[in-house]
C-alpha positions as CSV (number, residue, x, y, z in Angstrom):
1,X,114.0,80.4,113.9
2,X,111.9,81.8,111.2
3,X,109.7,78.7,109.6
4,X,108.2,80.8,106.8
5,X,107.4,79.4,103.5
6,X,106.4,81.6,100.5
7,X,103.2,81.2,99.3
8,X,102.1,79.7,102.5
9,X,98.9,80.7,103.9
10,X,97.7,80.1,108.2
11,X,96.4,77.0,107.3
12,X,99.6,75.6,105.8
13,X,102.1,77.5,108.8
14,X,100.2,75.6,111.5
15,X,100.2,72.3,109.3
16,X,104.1,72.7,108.8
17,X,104.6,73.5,112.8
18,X,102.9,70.2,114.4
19,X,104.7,68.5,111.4
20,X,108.1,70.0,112.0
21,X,108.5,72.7,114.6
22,X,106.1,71.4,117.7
23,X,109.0,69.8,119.1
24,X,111.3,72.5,119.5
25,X,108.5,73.8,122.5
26,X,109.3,77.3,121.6
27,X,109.2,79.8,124.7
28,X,107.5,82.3,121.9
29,X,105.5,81.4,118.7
30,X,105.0,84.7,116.4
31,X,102.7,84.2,113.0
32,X,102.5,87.0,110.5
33,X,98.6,87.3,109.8
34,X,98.3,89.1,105.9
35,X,95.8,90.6,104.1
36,X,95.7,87.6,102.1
37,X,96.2,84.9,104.3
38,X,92.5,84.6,104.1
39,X,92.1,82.8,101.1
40,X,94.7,80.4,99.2
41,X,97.6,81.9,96.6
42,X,98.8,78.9,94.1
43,X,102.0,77.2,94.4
44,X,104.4,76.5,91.8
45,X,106.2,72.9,93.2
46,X,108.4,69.9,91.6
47,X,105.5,66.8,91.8
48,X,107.3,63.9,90.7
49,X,109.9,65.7,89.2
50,X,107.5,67.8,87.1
51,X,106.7,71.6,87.8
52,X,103.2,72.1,89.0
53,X,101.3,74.8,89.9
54,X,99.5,73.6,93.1
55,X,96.0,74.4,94.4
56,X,94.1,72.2,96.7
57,X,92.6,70.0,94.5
58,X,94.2,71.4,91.9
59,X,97.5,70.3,90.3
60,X,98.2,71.6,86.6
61,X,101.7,70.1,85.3
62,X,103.7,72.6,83.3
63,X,106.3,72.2,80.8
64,X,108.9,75.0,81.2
65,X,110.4,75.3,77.9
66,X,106.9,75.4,76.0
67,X,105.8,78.1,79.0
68,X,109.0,79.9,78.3
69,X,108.5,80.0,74.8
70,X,104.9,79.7,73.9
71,X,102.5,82.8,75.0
72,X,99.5,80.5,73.9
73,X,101.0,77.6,76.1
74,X,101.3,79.9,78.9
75,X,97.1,81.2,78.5
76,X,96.5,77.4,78.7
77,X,98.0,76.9,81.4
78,X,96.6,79.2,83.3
79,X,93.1,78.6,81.9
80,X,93.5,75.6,84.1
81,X,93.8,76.5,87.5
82,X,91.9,79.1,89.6
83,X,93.5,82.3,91.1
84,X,92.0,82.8,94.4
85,X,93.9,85.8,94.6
86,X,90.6,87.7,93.5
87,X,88.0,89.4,95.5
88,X,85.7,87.4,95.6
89,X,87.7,84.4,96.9
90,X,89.4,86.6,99.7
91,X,87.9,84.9,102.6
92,X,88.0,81.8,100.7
93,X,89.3,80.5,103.9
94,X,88.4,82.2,106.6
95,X,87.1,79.7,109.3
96,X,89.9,77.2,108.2
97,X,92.6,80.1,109.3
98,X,90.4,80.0,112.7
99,X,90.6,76.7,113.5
100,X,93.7,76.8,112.6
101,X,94.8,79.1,114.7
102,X,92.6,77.9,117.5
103,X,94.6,74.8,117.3
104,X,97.9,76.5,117.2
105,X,97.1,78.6,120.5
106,X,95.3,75.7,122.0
107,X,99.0,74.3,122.1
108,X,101.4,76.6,122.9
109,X,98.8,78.1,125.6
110,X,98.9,75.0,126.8
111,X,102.2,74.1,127.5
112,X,102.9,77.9,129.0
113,X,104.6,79.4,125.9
114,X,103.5,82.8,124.5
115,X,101.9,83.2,121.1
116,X,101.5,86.8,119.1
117,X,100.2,87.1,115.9
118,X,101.4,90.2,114.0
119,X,98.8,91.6,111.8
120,X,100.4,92.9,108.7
121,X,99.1,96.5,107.3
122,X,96.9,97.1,103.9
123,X,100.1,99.2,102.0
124,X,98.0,101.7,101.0
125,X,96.2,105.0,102.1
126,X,92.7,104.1,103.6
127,X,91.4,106.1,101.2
128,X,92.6,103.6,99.0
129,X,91.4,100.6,100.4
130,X,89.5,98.2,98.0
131,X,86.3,96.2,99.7
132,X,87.6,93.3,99.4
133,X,91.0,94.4,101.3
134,X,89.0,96.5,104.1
135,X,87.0,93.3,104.8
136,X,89.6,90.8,104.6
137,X,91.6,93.2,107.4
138,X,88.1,93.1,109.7
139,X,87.6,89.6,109.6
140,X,91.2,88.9,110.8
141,X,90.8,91.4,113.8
142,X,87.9,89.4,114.3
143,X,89.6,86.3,114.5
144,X,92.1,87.4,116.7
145,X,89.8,89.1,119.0
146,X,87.7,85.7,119.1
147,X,90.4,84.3,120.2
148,X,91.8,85.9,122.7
149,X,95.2,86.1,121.1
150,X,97.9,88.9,121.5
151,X,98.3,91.0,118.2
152,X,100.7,93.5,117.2
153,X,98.6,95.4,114.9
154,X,101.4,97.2,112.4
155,X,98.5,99.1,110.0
156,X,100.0,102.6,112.2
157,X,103.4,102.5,111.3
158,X,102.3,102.6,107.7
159,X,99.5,105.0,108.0
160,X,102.1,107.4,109.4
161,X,104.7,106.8,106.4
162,X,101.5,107.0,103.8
163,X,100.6,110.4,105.9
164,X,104.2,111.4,105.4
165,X,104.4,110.8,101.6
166,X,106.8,108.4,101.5
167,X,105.9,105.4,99.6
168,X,105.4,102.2,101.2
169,X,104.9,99.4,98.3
170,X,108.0,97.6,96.5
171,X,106.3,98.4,93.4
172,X,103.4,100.7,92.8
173,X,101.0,98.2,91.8
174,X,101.9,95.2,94.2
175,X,99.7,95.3,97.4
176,X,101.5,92.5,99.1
177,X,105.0,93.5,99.6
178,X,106.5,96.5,101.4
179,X,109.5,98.3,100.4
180,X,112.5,98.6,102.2
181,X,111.8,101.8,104.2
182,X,108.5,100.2,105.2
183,X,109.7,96.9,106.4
184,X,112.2,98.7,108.5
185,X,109.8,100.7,110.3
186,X,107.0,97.7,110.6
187,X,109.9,95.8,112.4
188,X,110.7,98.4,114.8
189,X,107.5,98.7,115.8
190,X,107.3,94.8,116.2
191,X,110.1,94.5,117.8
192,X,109.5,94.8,121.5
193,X,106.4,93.0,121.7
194,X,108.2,90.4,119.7
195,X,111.7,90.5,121.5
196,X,111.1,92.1,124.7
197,X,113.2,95.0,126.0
198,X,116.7,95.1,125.5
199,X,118.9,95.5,129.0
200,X,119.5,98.9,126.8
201,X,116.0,100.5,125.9
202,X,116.0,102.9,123.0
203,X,112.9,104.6,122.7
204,X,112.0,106.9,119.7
205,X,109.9,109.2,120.0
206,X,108.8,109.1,116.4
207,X,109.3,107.4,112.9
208,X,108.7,109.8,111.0
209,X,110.6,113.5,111.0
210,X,110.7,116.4,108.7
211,X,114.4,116.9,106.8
212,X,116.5,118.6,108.8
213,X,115.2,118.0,111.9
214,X,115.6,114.7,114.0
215,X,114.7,112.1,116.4
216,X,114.7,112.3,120.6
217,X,116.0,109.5,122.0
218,X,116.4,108.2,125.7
219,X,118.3,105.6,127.5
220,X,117.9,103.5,130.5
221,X,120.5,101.4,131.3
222,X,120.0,101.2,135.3
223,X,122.1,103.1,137.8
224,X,125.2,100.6,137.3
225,X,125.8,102.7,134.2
226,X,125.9,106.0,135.9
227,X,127.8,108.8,134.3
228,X,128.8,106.5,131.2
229,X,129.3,108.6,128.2
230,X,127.4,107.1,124.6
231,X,128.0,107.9,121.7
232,X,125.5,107.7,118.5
233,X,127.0,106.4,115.6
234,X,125.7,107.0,111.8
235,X,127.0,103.7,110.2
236,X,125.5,105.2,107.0
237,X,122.4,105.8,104.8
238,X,120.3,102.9,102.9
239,X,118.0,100.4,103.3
240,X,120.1,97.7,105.1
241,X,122.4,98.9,108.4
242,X,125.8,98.3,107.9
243,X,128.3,96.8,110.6
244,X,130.5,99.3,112.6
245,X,133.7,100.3,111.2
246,X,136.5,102.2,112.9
247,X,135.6,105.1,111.7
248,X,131.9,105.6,111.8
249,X,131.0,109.5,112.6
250,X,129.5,110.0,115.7
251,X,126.5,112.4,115.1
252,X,125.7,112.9,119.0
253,X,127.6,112.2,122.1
254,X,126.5,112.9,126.0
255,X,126.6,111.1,129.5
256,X,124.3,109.0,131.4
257,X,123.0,111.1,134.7
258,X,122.9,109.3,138.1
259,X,120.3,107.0,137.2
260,X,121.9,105.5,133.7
261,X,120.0,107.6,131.7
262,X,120.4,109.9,128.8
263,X,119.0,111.8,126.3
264,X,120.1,113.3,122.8
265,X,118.7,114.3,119.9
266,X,119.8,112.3,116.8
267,X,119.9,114.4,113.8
268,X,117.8,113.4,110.5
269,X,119.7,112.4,107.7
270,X,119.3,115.7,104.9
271,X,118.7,112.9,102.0
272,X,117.4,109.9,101.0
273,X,113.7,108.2,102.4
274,X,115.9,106.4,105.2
275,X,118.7,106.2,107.4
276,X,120.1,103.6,109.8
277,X,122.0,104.8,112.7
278,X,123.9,102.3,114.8
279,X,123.7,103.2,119.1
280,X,126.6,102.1,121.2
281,X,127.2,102.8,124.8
282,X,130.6,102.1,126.2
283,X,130.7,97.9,124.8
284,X,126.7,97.6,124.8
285,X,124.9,98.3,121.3
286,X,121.1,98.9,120.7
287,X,119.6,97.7,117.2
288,X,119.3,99.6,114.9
289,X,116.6,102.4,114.4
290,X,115.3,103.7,111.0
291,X,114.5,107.5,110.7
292,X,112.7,107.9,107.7
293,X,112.8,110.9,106.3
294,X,109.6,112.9,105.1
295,X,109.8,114.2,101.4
């Protein structure tokens, strides 16, 4: 089930799950932690029927055909309300995101389940790293080590695509939101701790390869598989894998040893920043795996 709600910061997830999701007594909580989930981003909402932008505290009714219109109407408006997206509101709300999320682990802890924050990368070379960003990213490690939680901490997987050249940011000059190529690796490497193994464990040895070359990739699918052949399928290049049709091109074939596993070497794709390929052994089938290509 993903709960998310745009906009919302750690405070607001944990308000929103004893309001609506505590009941479900999830086996696994996960919480994306941000870069910005440290302060408070304002929230455009219907109020009565009458579009506001929402801050706590705060609520400045707009009328959309003036703000459409009007660049004057749309200065006043915004002369009204404060954006805590600056730095020096960035830990705006630090120790509420803490008690917050002391609260939300006091609970699931405490009924058995499993909680795991994700801790979301700056998108930008560390060489690039504003103040405000580096110590926004320190204070939430110090949270989570305060805490005792278990954190994924994604800030490799984009240092190695920023080491690589290939961009990382949906748009050069937004900081919050990773492109495409990005996500997909960020969820790769979230994947296990947040899903567990498959029955069918891919592992790749890296993201990131040169063009031409490729990826290594074993299989262990327990000795009841023994001397199965596999199959790697490309099910094509872009940003979103596409389903399996009949005639997808194997790019690498072999056969499981004695002990159900294999190895092969999955070739890289020659362009483009990122390729899906699609794994299937006999009726089983992995997830998908970006390779993203190094310009």
């Amino acid at each position: 089930l993903n709960a998310g709600v745009e906009s919302w910061n750690p405070v607001q997830e944990v308000a929103g799950y004893f309001r609506s999701q505590q009941a479900l007594a999830a086996d696994h909580v996960v919480l994306s932690l941000h870069n910005n989930d440290l302060t408070e981003s304002t929230v455009m909402c219907l109020r009565d029927s009458v579009p506001t932008l929402c801050n706590p505290g705060s609520f400045v009714a707009v009328d959309p055909d003036w703000y459409r219109c009007s660049v004057l109407y749309q200065l006043w408006v915004h002369s009204r309300h404060t954006d805590r997206l600056r730095p020096e509101h960035w830990l705006f709300r630090a120790d509420e995101v803490e008690r917050a999320l002391a609260r939300l682990r006091d609970e699931v802890h405490g009924r058995g389940a499993k909680l795991t924050i994700l801790h979301l990368p700056i998108f930008a070379a560390e060489r690039d790293w504003q103040p405000h960003e580096r110590a926004a990213r320190e204070r939430g490690r110090a949270i989570v080590d305060r805490l005792g939680l278990d954190c994924v901490d994604l800030q490799p997987a984009c240092d190695e695509l920023v080491a690589a050249g290939v961009p990382v940011r949906v748009l050069p000059t937004d900081p919050y939101h990773p492109n495409d190529a990005c996500s997909a690796v960020l969820a790769a490497a979230a994947a296990t701790a947040v899903l567990g193994p498959d029955r069918m464990r891919v592992v790749v040895d890296r993201h990131v390869v040169a063009a031409g070359q490729g990826q290594q990739w074993t299989f262990d699918l327990g000795k009841a598989a023994a001397g199965a052949p596999f199959a790697v399928l490309a099910l094509g290049d872009g940003a979103v894998p596409l389903v399996a049709t009949a005639d997808a091109r194997a790019v690498a074939t072999g056969t499981l040893d004695a002990n159900g596993c294999g190895r092969v070497l999955v070739p890289a794709a020659t362009t483009g920043a990122l390729a899906w390929h699609g794994l299937t052994v006999q009726l089983q089938r992995g997830r998908p795996v970006p390779m993203v290509v190094a310009r």
